[in-house]
C-alpha positions in Angstrom: 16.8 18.1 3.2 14.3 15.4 2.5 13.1 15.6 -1.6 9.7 14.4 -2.6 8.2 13.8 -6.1 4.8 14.9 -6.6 2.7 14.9 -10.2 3.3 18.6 -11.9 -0.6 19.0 -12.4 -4.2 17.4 -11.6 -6.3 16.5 -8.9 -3.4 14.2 -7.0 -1.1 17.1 -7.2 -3.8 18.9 -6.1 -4.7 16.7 -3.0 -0.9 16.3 -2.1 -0.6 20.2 -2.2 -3.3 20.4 0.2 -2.3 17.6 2.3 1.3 20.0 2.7 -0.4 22.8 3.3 -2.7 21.1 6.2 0.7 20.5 7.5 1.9 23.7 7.6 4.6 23.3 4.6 5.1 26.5 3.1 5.5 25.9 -1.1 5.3 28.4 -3.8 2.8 26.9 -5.3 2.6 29.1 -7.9 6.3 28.7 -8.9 5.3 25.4 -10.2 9.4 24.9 -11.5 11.1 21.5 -11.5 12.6 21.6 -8.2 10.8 24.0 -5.3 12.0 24.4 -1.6 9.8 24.9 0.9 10.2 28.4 3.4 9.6 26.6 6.3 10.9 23.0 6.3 13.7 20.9 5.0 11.9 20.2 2.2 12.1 20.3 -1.2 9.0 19.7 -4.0 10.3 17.8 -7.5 7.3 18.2 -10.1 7.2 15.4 -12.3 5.3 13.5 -14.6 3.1 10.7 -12.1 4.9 8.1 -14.6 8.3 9.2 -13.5 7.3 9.4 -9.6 8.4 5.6 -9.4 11.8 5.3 -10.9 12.5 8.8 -9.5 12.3 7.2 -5.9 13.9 3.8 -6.7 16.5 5.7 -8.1 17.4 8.2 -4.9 16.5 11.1 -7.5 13.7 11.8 -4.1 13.7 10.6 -1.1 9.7 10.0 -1.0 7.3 10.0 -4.1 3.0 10.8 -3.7 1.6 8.7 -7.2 -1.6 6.7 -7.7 -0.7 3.0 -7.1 -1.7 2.0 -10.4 1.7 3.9 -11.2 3.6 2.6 -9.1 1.9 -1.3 -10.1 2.5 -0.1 -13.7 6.1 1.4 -12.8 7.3 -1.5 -10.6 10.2 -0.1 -9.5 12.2 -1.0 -5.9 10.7 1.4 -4.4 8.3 0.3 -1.5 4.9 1.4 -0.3 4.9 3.5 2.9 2.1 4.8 3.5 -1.8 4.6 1.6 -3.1 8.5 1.9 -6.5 7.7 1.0 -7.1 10.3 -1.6 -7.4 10.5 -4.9 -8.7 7.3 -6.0 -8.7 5.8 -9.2 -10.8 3.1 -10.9 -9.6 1.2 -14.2 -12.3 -0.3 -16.5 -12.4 -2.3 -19.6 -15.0 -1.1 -22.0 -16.6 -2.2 -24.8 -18.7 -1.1 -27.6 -22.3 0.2 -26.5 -24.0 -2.0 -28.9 -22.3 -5.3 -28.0 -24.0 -7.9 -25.5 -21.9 -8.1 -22.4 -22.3 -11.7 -20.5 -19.3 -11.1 -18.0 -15.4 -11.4 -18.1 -15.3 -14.5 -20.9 -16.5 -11.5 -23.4 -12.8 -10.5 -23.8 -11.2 -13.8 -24.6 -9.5 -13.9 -28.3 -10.5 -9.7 -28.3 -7.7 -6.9 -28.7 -7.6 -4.6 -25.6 -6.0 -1.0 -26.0 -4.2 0.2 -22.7 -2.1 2.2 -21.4 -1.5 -0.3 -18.3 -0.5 -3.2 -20.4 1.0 -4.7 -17.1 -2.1 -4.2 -14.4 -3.8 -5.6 -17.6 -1.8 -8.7 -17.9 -2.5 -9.7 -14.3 -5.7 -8.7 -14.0 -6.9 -11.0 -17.7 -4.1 -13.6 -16.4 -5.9 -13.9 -12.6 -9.4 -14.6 -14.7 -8.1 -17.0 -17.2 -8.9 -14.2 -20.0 -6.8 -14.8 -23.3 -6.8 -11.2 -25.4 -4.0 -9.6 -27.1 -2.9 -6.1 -25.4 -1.7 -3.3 -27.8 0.5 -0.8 -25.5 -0.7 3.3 -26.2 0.8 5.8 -25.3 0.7 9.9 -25.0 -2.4 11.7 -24.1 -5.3 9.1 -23.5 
C-alpha cells in the first residue's frame, strides 16, 4: 500500500485530486477524513496541512507527498524532489506601501519584512546583499 500526503483543501488539493482522477484512482473525495483508501488501487490519501506535507514524508508517515515547493524550501526536510507536476504555481512578492517610491531591491535594506517564509526570505535578501530584519507570522495570512 503506498501512502501519499496531499493538502486537506485549496486549489493544489484540488489539482492533485484531478491529476488522480485523470489516472483512474478511485477516492472518496467527499469523505475528506484524515486517512482515505482508494477502491481501486493500493493507495491510500493522508489530508494534511501543505506545512506538514514535508516532515510527513521525511518521516515515513507517507511514502510520497504533492506540496508547493516553497513548502518544501520552507520545510527543508530529507525528503527529496521527485518529480515537478507543473501545476499550481505560486509566486512570492515583497510589497510595500502604495505611497512609497520604489527604486529596486536596495529599498528594503535596514526595513522590517513580515513573512511567513522567513527562510526563502533569508536566501532570497542574503543572494541580493539586502540587510532587513524578518519578523516570523504565523496563522491565517
Amino acid at each position: 500500500m503506498i501512502r501519499i500526503a496531499v493538502q486537506s483543501k485549496g486549489r493544489l488539493a484540488d489539482d492533485t485530486m484531478n491529476l488522480l482522477d485523470e489516472a483512474d484512482i478511485k477516492i472518496n473525495a467527499k469523505r475528506r477524513t484524515l486517512l482515505v483508501q482508494s477502491s481501486n488501487f493500493p493507495l491510500e490519501v493522508l489530508y494534511l496541512r501543505d506545512d506538514d506535507i514535508p516532515q510527513s514524508v521525511s518521516t515515513g508517515v507517507a511514502d510520497l507527498g504533492i506540496v508547493g515547493e516553497n513548502e518544501y524550501v520552507e520545510r527543508g526536510g530529507k525528503a527529496e524532489i521527485v518529480k515537478r507536476l507543473g501545476f499550481s504555481k505560486c509566486r512570492l512578492s515583497l510589497a510595500i506601501p502604495k505611497a512609497q517610491e520604489y527604486n529596486g531591491l536596495e529599498w528594503f535594506n535596514g526595513k522590517k519584512i513580515a513573512t511567513s517564509y522567513p527562510v526563502i526570505l533569508h536566501e532570497f535578501l542574503d543572494k541580493n546583499n539586502i540587510k532587513a530584519e524578518i519578523h516570523v507570522i504565523t496563522g491565517s495570512v
